[in-house]
Backbone bond lengths (Angstrom), bond angles and torsions (degrees), N, CA, C in turn:
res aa  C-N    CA-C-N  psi(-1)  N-CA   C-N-CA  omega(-1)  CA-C   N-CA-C  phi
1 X - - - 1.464 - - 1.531 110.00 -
2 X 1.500 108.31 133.89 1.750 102.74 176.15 1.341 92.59 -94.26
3 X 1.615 89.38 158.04 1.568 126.10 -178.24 1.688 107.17 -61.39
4 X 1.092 99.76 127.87 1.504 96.86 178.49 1.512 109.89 -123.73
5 X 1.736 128.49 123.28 1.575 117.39 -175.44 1.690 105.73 -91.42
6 X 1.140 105.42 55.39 1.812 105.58 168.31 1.405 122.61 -45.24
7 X 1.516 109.39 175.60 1.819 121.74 171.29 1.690 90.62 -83.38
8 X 1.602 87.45 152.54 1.481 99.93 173.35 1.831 78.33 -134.93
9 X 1.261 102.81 179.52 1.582 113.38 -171.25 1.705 95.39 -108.38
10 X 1.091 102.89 -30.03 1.751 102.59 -161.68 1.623 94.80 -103.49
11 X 1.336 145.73 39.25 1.441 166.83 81.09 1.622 128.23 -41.34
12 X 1.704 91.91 10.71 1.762 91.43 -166.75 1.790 92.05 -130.49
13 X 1.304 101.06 133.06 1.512 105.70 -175.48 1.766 112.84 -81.38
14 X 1.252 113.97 -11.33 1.343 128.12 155.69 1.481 120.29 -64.54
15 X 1.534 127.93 -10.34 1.160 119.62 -167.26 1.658 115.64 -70.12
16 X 0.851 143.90 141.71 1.376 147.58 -175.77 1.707 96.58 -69.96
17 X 1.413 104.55 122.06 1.633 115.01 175.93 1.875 112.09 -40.11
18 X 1.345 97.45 -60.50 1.392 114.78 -158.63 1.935 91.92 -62.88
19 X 0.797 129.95 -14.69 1.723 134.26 -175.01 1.602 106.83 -90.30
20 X 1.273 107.85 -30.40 1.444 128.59 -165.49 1.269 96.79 -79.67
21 X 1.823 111.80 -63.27 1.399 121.86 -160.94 1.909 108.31 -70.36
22 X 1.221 116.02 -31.76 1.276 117.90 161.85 1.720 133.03 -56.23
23 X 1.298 99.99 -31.96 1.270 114.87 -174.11 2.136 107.96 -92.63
24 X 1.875 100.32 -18.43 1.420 109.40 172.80 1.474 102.54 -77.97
25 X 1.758 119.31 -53.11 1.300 123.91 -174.97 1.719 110.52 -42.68
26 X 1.560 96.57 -61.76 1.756 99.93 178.58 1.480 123.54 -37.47
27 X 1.327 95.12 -54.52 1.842 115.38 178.77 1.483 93.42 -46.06
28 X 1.718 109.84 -66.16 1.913 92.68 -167.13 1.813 118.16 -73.24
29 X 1.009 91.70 -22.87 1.978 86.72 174.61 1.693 103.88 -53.95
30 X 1.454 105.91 -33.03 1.677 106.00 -161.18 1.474 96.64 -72.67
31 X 1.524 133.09 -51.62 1.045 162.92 -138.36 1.628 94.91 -89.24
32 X 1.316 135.00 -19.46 1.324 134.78 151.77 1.559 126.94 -107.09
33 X 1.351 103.46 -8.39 1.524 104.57 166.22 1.495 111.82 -69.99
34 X 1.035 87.88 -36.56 1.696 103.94 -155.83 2.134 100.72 -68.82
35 X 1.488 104.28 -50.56 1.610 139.71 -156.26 1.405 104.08 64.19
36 X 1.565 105.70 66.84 1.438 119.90 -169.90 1.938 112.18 -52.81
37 X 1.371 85.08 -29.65 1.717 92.11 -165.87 1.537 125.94 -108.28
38 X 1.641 91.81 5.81 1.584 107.43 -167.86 1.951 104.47 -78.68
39 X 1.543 114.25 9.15 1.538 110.83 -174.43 1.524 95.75 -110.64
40 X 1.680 120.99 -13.36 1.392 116.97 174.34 1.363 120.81 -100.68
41 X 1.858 120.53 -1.56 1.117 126.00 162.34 2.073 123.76 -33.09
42 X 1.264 136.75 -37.30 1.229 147.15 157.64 1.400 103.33 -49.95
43 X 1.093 121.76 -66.61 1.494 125.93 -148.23 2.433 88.80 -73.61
44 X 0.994 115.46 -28.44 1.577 113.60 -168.35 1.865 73.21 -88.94
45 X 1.157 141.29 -83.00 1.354 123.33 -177.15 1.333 120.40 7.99
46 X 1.486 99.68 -70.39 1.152 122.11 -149.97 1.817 101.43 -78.48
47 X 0.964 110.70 -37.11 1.505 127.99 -176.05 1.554 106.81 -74.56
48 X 1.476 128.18 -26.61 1.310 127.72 175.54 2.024 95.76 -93.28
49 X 0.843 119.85 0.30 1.883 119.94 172.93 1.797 103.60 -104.54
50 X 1.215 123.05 -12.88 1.198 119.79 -175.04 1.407 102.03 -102.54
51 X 1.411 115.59 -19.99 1.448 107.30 -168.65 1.754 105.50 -100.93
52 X 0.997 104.03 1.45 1.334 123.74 -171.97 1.520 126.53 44.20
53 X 0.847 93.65 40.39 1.939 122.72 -170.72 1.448 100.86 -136.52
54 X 1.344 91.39 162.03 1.702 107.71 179.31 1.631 108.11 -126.28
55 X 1.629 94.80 30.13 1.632 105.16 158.06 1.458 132.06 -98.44
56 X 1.169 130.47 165.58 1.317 124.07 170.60 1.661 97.32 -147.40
57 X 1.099 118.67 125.24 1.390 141.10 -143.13 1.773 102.94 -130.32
58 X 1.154 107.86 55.31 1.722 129.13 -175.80 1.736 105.83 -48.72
59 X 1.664 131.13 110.49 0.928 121.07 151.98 1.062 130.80 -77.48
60 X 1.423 127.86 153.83 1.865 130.32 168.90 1.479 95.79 80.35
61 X 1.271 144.07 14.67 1.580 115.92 -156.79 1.474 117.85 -70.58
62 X 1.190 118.58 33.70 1.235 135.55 -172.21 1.571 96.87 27.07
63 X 1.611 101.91 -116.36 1.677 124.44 -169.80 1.837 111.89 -56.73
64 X 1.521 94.33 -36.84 1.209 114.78 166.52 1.992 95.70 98.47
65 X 1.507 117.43 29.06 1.041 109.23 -178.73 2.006 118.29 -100.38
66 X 1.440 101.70 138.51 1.360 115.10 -166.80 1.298 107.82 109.90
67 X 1.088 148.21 -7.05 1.191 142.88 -149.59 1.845 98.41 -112.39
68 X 1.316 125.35 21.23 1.542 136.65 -161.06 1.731 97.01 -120.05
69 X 1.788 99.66 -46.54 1.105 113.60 178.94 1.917 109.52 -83.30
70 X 0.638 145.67 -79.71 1.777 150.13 140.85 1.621 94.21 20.22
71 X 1.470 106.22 -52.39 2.139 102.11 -153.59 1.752 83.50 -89.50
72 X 1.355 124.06 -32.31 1.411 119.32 166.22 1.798 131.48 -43.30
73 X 1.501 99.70 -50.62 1.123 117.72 172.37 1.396 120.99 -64.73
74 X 1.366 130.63 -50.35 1.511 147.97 134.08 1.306 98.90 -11.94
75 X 0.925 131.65 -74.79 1.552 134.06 -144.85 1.696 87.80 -77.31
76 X 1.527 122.13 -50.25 1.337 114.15 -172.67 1.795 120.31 -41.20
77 X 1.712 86.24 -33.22 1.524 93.02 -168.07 1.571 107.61 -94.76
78 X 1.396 118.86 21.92 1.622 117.46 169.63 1.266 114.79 93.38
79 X 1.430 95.16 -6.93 2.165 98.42 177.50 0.941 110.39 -96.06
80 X 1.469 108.88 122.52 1.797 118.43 171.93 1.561 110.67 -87.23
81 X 1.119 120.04 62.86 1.441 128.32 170.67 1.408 130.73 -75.77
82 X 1.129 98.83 116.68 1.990 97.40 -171.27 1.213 110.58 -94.55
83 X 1.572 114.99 98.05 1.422 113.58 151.14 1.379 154.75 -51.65
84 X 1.673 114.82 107.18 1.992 104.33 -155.21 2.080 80.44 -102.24
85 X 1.402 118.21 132.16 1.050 129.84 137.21 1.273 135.05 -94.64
86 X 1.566 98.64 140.51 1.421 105.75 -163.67 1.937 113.77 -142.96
87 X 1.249 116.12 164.42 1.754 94.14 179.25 1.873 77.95 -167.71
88 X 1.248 107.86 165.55 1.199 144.06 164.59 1.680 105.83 -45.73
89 X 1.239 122.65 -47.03 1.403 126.97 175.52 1.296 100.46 -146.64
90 X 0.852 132.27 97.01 1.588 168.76 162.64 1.289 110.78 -22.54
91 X 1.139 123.79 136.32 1.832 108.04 163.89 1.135 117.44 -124.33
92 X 1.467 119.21 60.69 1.487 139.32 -175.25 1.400 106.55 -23.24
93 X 1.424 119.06 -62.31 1.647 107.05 -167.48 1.864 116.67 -45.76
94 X 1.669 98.14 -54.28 1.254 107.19 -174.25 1.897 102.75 -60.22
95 X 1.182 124.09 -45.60 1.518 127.09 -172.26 1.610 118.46 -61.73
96 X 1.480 98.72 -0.32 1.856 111.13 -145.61 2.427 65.53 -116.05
97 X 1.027 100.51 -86.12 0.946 99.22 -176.55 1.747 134.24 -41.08
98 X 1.276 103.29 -17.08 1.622 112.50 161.57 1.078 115.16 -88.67
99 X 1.382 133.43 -21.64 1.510 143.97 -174.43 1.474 97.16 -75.06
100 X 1.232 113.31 -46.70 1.859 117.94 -158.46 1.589 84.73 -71.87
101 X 0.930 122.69 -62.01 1.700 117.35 -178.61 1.220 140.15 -63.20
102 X 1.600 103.66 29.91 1.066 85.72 -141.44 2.005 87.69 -126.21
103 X 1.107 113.65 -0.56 1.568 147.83 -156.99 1.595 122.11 57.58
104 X 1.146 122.36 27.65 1.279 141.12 -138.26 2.040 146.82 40.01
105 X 1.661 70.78 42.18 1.980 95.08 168.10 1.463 117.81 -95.43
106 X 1.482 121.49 -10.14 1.222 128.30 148.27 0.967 142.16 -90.00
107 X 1.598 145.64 148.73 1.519 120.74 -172.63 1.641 80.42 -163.38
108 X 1.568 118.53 156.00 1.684 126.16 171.73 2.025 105.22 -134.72
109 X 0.770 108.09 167.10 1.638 117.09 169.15 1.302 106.05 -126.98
110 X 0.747 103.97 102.71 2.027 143.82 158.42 1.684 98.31 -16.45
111 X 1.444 128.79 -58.17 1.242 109.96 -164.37 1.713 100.01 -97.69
112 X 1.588 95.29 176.85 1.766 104.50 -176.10 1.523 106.26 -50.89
113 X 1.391 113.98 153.02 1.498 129.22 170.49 1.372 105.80 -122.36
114 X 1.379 127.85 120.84 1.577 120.51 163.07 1.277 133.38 -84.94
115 X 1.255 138.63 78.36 0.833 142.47 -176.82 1.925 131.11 -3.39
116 X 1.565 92.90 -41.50 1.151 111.33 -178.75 1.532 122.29 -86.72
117 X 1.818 99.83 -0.12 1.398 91.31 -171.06 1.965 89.96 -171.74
118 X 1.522 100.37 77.63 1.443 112.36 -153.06 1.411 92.06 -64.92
119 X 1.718 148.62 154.26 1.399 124.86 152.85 1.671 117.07 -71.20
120 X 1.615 99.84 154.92 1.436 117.99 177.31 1.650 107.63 -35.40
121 X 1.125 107.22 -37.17 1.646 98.80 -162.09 1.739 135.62 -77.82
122 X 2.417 92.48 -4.36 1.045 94.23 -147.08 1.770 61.05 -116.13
123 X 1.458 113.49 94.74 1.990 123.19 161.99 1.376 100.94 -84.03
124 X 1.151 115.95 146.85 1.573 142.88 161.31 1.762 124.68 159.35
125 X 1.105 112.42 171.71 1.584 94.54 151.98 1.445 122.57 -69.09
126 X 1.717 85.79 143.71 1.561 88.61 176.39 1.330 130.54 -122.98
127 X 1.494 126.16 123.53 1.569 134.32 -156.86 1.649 100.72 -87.29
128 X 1.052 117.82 157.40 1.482 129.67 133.05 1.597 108.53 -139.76
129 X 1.654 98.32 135.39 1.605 108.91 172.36 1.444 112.29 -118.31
130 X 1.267 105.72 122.21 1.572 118.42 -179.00 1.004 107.62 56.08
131 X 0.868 130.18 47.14 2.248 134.49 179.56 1.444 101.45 -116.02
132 X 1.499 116.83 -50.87 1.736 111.08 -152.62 1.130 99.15 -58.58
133 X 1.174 137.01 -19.18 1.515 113.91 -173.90 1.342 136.80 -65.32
134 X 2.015 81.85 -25.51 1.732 79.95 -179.03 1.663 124.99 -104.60
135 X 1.926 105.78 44.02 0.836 118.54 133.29 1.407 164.26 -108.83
136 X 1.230 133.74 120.23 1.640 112.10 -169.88 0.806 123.67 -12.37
137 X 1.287 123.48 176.87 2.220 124.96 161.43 1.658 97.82 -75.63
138 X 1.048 115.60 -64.16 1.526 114.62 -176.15 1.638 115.69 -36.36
139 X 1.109 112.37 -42.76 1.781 103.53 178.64 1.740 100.80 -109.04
140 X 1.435 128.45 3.14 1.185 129.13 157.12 1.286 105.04 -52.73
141 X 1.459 112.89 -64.48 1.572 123.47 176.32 1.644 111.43 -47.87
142 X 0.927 128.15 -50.45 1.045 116.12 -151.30 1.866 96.83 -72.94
143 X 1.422 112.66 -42.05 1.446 106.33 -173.52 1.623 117.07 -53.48
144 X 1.383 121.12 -28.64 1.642 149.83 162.92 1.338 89.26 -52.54
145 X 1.555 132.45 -87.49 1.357 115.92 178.85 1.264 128.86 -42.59
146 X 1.201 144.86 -20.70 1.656 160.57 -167.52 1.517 91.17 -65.19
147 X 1.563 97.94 -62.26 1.291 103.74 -138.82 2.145 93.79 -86.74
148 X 1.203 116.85 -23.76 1.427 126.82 173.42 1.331 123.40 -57.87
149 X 1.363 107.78 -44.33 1.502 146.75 -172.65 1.633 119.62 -74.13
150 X 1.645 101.61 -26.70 1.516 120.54 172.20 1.421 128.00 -100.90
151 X 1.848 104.37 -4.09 1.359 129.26 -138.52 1.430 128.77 25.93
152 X 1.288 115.68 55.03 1.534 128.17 -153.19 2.081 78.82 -114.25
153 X 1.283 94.19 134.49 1.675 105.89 179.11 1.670 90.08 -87.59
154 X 1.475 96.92 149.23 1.564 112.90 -178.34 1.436 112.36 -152.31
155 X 1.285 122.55 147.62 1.867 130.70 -176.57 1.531 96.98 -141.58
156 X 1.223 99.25 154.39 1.526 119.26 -175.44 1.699 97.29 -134.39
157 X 1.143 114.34 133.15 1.477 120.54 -170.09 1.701 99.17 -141.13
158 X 1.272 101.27 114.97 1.806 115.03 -177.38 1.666 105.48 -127.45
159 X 1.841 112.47 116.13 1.469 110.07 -178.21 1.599 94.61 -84.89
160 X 1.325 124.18 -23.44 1.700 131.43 -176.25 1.868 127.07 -59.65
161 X 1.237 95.46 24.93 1.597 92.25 -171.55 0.953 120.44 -54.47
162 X 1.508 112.06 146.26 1.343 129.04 -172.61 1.859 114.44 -67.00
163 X 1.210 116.57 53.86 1.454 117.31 164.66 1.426 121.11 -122.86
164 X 1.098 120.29 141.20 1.810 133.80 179.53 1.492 99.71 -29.17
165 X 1.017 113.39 -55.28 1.429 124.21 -160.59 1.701 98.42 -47.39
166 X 1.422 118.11 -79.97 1.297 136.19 153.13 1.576 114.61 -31.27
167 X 0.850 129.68 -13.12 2.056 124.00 178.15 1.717 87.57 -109.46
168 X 1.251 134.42 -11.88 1.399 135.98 -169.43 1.922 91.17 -88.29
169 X 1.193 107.31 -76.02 1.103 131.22 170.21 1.744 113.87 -16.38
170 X 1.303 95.66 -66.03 1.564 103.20 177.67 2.151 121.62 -57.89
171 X 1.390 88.32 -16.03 1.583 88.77 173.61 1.815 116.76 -88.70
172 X 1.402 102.89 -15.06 1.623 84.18 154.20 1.583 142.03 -105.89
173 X 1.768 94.09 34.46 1.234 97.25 -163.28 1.473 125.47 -63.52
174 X 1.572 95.17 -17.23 1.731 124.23 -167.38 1.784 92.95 -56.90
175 X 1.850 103.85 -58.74 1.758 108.30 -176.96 1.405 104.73 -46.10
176 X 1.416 130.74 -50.04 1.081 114.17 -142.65 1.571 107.55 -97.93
177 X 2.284 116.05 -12.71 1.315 103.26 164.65 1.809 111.07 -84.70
178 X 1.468 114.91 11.66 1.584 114.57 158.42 1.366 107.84 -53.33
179 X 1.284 104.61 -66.64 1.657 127.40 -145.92 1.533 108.07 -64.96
180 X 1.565 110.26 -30.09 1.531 132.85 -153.62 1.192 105.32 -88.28
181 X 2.040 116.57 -49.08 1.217 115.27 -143.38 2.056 109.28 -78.49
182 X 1.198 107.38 -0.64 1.671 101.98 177.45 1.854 98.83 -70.16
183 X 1.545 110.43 -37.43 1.642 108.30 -154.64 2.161 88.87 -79.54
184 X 1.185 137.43 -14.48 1.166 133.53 -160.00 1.728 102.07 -93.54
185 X 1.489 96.34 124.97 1.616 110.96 179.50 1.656 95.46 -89.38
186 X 1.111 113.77 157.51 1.491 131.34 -35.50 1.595 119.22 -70.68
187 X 1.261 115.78 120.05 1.159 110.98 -154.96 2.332 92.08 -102.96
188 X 1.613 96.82 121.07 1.156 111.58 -162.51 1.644 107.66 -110.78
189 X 1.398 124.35 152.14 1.619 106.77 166.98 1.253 117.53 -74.83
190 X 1.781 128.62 -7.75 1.529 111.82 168.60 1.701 104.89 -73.17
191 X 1.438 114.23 -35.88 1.872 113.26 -179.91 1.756 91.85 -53.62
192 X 1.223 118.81 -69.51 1.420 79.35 -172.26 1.202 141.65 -125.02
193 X 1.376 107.71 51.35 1.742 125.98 138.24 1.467 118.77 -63.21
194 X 1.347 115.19 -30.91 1.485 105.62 175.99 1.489 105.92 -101.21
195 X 1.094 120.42 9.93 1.419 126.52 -171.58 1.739 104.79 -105.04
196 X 1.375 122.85 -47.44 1.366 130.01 -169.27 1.388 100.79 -123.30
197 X 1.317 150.98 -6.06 1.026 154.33 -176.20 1.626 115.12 -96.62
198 X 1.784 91.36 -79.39 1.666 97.22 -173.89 1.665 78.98 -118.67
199 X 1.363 117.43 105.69 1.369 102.00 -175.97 2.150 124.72 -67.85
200 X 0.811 113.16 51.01 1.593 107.23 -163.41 1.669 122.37 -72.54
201 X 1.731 87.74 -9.08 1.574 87.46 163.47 1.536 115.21 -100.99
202 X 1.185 136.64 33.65 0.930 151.12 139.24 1.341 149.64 -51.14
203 X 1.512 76.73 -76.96 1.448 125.91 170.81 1.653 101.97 -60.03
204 X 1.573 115.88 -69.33 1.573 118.92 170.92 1.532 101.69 -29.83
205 X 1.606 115.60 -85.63 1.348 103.76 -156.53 1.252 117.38 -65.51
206 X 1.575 130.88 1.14 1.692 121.98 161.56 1.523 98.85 -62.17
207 X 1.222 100.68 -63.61 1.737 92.93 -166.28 1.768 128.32 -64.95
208 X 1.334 93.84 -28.86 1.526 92.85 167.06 1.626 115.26 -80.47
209 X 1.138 108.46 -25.27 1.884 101.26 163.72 0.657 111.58 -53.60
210 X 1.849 130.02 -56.00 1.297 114.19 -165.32 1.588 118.93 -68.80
211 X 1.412 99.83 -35.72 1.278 102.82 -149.60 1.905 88.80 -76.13
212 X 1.132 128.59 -26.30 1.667 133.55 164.35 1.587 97.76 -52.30
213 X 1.083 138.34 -33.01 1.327 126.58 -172.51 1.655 121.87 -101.55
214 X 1.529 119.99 -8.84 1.694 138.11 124.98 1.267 111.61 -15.36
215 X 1.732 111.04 -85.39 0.876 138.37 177.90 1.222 126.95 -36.70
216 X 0.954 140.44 -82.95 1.634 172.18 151.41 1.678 86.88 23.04
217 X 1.202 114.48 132.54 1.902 115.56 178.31 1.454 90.11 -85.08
218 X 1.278 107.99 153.45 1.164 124.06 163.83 1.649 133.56 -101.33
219 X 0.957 139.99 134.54 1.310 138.21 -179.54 1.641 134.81 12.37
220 X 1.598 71.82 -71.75 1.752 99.20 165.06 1.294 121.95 -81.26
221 X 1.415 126.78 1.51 1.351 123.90 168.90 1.172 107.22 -101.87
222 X 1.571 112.85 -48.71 1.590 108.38 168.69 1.680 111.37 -46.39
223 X 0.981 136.93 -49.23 1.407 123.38 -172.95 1.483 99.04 -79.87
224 X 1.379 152.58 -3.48 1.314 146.93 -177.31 1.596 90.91 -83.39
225 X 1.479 123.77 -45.26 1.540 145.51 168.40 1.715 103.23 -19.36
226 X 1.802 88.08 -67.22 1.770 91.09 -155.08 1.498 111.95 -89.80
227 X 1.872 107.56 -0.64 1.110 74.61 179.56 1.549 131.32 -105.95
228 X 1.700 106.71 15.93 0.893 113.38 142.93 1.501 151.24 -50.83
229 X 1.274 90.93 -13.53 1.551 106.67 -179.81 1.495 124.40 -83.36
230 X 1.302 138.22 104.75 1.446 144.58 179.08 1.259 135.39 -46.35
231 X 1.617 111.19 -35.74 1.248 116.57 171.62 1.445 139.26 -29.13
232 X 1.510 115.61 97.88 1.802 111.92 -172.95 1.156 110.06 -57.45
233 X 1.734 89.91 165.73 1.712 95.98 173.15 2.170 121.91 63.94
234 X 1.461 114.99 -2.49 1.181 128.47 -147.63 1.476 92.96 -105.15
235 X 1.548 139.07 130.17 1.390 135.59 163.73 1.323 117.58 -109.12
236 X 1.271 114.27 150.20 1.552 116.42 165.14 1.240 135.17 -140.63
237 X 1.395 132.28 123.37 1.004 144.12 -133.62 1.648 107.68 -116.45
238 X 1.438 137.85 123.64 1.409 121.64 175.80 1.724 106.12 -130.02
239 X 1.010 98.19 176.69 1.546 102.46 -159.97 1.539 116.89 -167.82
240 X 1.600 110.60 173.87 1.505 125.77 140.27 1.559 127.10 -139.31
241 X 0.958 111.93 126.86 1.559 116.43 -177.22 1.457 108.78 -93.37
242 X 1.036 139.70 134.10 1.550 148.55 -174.92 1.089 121.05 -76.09
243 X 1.267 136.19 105.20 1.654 112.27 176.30 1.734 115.07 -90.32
244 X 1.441 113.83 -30.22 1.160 117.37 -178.41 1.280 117.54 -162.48
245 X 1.172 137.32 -135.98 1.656 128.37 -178.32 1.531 105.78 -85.83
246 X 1.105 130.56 -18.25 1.569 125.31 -145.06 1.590 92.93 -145.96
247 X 1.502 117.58 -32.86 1.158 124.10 -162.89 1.667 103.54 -97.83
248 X 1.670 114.57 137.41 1.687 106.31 157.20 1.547 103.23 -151.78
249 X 0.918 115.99 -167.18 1.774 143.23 -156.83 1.677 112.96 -129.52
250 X 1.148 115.44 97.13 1.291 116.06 170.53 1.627 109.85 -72.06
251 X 1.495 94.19 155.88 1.806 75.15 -169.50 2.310 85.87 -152.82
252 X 1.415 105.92 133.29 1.465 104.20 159.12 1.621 105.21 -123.70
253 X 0.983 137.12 124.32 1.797 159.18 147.54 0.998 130.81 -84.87
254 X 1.214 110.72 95.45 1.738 132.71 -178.39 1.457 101.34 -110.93
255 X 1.429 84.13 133.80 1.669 101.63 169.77 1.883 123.70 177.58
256 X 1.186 97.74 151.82 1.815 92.03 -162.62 1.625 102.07 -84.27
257 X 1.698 99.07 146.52 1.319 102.76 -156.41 1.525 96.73 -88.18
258 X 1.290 121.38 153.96 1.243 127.09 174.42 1.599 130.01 -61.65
């Protein structure tokens, strides 16, 4: 399948919150049913020992959802890792409210972060989950350089891969946020007025699944990505991590070798 850079709805600063926040909630209920992230636990290990910090410095985190479960899992495995989320336009309420819950293993910065050009002050490894896609190659690259260029270790983690199987998948997402949305906290009468009524959070996450799974770089593009990149001394690592029979984890790991 070629890469396609489509509209997604939740890339649009017009999107109606309450459409957004339904379609973030869904994402994290799935994202712990599943233990979507419990096969990339090593590789964030490994990325908080290379950076030699006990930060993890999350780009794009949009809504900032999953990241409750992730600092959970961490903690299971003995790492006291403090997660700072951050994005280009911030979503303080939701980041304010994951932080408070979080016993203080979460933390966000209030003003914009550029992805492409993180400031000096904010060192650690740095994550993005399910974000890269929705950038071009041209400023894809450049965030790869950011992080090469600073010798700051960095991973890119995509559950959306670009296979049929997965763009198939994404068209019944509508059945399965039917079936889901009674068991999902906080369960509100705007979630489901637009959910059973005028369904539009539905509808959103069919089309932004798919169109997230267009997108999604693939293997061989990600390494066409890095190896443009100059940075000495700098490694990169690509992959898939498994989550289940049908399900896996794209994964790129950059970081300067010791």
């Amino acid at each position: 399948m070629k890469r396609l850079h489509l509209f997604e709805f939740e890339d649009q600063a017009w999107f109606p919150d309450v459409i957004r926040k339904g379609i973030t909630d869904y994402l994290d209920f799935f994202a712990k049913s599943v233990s979507l992230y419990k096969p990339i636990i090593p590789i964030l290990k490994s990325g908080i020992e290379k950076s030699k910090s006990n930060k993890i410095i999350d780009l794009c985190s949009g809504g900032g959802g999953g990241f409750s479960r992730i600092s959970e899992q961490l903690s299971s495995e003995n790492l006291q890792a403090k997660i700072i989320l951050t994005d280009k336009y911030p979503n303080l309420s939701a980041y304010s409210k994951i932080a408070n819950e979080s016993n203080g293993r979460i933390e966000y910065v209030e003003t914009p972060v550029d992805a492409t050009a993180v400031p000096e002050n904010l060192n650690g490894f740095r994550t993005m989950f399910v974000s890269f896609h929705h950038f071009r190659p041209e400023v894809a690259q450049k965030i790869l350089e950011d992080a090469a260029n600073k010798n700051m270790p960095i991973a890119i983690f995509e559950w959306t891969e670009r296979t049929l199987l997965n763009f198939i998948s994404m068209m019944f997402g509508p059945v399965v946020i039917l079936l889901a949305t009674p068991f999902i906290r906080p369960l509100t009468f705007k979630k489901l007025f637009f959910t059973y009524i005028i369904p539009a959070i539905p509808f959103c996450l069919m089309w932004d699944g798919m169109v997230s799974v267009l997108r999604t770089y693939s293997q061989k593009e990600l390494k066409e990505m890095t190896e443009k990149i100059g940075a000495k001394n700098y490694k990169w690592e690509i992959g898939r991590e498994k989550v289940n029979a049908s399900l896996g984890i794209l994964y790129l790991f950059g970081y300067p070798e010791q």
